[in-house]
N, C-alpha and C positions, 0 to 999 in steps of 0.2 A: 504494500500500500504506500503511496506516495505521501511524502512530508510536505507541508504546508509553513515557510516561515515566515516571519517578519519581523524586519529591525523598526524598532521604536526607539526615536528618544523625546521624550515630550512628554506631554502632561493630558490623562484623560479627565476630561474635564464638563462635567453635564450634573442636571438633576433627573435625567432617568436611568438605567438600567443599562447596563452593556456587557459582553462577554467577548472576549478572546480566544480560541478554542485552539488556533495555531499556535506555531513555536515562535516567541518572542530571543531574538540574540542580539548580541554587540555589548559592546561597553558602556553605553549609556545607561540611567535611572530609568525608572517609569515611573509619574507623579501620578495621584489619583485625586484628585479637586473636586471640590462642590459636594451635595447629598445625594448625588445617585450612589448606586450599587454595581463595581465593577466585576466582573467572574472570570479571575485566570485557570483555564482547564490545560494549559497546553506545558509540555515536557520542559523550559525556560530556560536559559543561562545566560540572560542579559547578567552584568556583571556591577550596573554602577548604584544598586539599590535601588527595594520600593518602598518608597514615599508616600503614606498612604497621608493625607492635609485635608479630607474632608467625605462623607460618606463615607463605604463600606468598601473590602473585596475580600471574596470567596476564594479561599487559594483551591480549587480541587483537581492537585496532583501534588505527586510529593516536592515537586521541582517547578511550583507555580510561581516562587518567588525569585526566582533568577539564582544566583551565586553571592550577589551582595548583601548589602547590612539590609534588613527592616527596620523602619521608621513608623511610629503612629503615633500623630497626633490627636489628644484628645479632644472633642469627643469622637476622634473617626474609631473604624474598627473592624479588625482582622478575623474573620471563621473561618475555620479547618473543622471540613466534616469528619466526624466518625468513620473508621471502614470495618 
């Protein structure tokens, strides 16, 4: 099955709802802004940290959060479901 990737560097930034389901790479952060709800599903190793500054994200995979540091600002915030 064929891989899907994308490099990001920049800031998701919305009040609704968004997911990711490809592979995010490169060295760059990924910022998550405003009160929507971001959902990273995809395998990651972006490397310059996620930055989560406002809403939510769903890590669901073990490696939704890239290689880098984790950041949350309060009141944002990070779920990691159950397996």
């Amino acid at each position: 099955m064929p891989t899907t990737s994308a490099v990001f560097r920049g800031t998701f930034s919305g009040t609704s709802n968004g997911t990711i389901s490809s592979t995010v790479t490169g060295a760059g952060a990924l910022n998550k802004a405003l009160s929507g709800a971001l959902t990273l599903s995809g395998d990651n190793d972006f490397a310059g940290g996620l930055n989560v500054l406002g809403g939510t994200v769903h890590l669901n995979h073990d490696h939704a959060a890239g290689t880098g540091p984790i950041t949350i600002t309060p009141p944002s915030a990070v779920t990691i479901p159950h397996s």
